[in-house]
Every structure is written in structure tokens, then in C-alpha cells.
N, C-alpha and C positions, 0 to 999 in steps of 0.2 A: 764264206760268201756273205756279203751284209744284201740283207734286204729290209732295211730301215727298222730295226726292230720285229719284223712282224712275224708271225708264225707260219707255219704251212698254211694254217685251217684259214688264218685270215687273209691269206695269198690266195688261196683256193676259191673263197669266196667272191674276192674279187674279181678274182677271175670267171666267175660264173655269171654274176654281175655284168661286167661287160662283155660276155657273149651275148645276154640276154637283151640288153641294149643293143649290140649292137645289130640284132635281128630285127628291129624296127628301121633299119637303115633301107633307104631304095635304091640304093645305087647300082647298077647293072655291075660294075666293074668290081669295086670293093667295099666289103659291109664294113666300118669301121665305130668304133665304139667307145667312151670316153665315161669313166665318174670319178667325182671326187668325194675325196673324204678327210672331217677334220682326224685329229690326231689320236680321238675318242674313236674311231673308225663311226662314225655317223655318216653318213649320206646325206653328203649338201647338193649334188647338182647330178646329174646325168646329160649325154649328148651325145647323139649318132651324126653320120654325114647322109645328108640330102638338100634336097633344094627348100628355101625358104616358104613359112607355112601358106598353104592354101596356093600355093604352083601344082600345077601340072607335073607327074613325075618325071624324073628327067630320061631325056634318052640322046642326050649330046653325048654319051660315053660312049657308046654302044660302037661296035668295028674295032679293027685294030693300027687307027690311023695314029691314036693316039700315041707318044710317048711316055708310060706311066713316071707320073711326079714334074712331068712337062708341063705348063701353060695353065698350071692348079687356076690362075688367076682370072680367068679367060672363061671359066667354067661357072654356071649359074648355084652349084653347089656349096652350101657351109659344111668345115668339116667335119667331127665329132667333139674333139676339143673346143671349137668356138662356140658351139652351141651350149656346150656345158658350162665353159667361162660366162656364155652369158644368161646364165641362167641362178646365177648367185651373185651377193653382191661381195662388193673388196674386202669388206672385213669377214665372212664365210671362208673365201679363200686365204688368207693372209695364214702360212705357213702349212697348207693344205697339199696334201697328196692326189695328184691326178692320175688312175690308172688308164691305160688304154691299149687297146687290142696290138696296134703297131706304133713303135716310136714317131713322133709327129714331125711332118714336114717342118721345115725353119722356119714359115711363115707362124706357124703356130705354135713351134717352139719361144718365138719373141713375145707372142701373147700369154704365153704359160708363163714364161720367168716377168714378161712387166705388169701379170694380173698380181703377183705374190704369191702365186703356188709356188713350195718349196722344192717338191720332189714329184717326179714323174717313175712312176715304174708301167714298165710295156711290157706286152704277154710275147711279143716278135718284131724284128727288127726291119725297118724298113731303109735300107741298103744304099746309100749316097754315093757317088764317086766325084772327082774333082773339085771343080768351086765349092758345088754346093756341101761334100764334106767337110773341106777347108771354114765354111760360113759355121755349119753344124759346133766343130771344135771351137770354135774361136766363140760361137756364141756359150755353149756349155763353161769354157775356159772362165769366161770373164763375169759370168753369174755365180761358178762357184766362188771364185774368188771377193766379188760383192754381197755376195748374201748367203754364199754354203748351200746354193743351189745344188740336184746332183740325179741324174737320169739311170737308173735301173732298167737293166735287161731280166727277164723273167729267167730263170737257170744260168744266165752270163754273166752274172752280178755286177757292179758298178761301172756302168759307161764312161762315166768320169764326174 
């Protein structure tokens, strides 16, 4: 299974890493949690999902009206990943590994690969069917193929 070079111990860490961020998340629904790191495994950025600083926490989530991974856009919350991307700058990221608790919605799948993060590895998969799979592949497809982009599942090895 490749997982980018790395070892257990520095999988592990990561992974303790973004539980631990991701425990600063407010989100009623899903704690979700993002870091990056250069290829030294340094720690450039961290980023959980909630609503933007000094709001009220949110409770637009809360019931089960919602359809999860529906209407993301419509929601006053940042996810984990955007916060992280913007929390370094271009050249920080530029060939940079972004871990995170669940593979990231497309929307932020387009901001990983046009910030110049290289690779994504996710501790758990967050599950698409139809279009939006269809959007998923096709964005993965044409990243690898421009720049050797390539999304890691934690124990599932290479998404593509």
C-alpha cells in the first residue's frame, strides 16, 4: 500500500494531530479536522470546521432536515480544509500534504489541488454517489494527471 513514504509512527501522529484539532470544531453535526505539512513533516497550518471568527456558534445544523453533503454552500460554516489553506501562504503549501479526518467535499477538493497541496491523505472516507462522484473522479483524474496530485485513504491506500 503506498502512503506517501511515510511510516506508521508519522501516520499515527498525524493522525492524533487531526483528532486533536479537530476537537476544537463546533459543529453540532460533524467535527471535522485538517493539517498540513511540508515534506520535512513540519506543521504549516491547522483548520477545523465552524463558522467564521467571533459568530455566534452555529445551530443551523442541528434536526435532521438536513441532507448530509447537501446545500454545504448555503451554510454559514468554513470547512476544515479552508481554514487551513487559509491559514498559510502559497509558497508553505506548494507541494504540501494535507491530512484530514474525512476526505473533503469537491468544493474543497478544487481548493486543495488550485492552493498547490500535493497530496491529501484522510483518516475516513466521506462517501459520494452520482454527479457528485462523477465531479470527485474527474477532478482527482485531471490533477493527477497535471501535477501528480493523488488522495490517500488511511488503511485503503491510493484513491487515485
Amino acid at each position: 500500500m503506498d502512503t506517501l513514504g511515510l511510516s506508521e509512527g508519522w501516520i499515527d501522529y498525524a493522525h492524533r494531530l487531526v483528532d486533536a484539532v479537530k476537537s476544537k470544531s463546533n459543529c453540532p453535526r460533524r467535527k471535522v479536522g485538517a493539517v498540513i505539512m511540508d515534506d520535512d513533516h513540519n506543521i504549516i497550518a491547522t483548520g477545523y470546521n465552524g463558522v467564521p471568527r467571533k459568530f455566534p456558534h452555529c445551530d443551523v445544523c442541528y434536526g435532521g432536515e438536513r441532507i448530509s453533503g447537501h446545500g454545504l454552500d448555503k451554510l454559514p460554516c468554513l470547512h476544515a480544509e479552508e481554514n487551513a489553506i487559509m491559514r498559510c501562504s502559497p509558497h508553505q503549501r506548494k507541494g504540501s500534504t494535507i491530512f484530514v479526518s474525512i476526505t473533503p467535499c469537491n468544493m474543497c477538493l478544487k481548493k486543495i489541488i488550485q492552493a498547490g497541496i500535493q497530496y491529501v491523505y484522510a483518516f475516513e472516507m466521506y462517501h459520494m454517489t452520482g454527479e457528485d462522484e462523477r465531479l470527485r473522479l474527474y477532478l482527482l483524474d485531471h490533477a493527477k494527471k497535471a501535477n501528480g496530485f493523488r488522495m490517500f485513504l488511511h488503511k485503503g491506500g491510493n484513491i487515485f
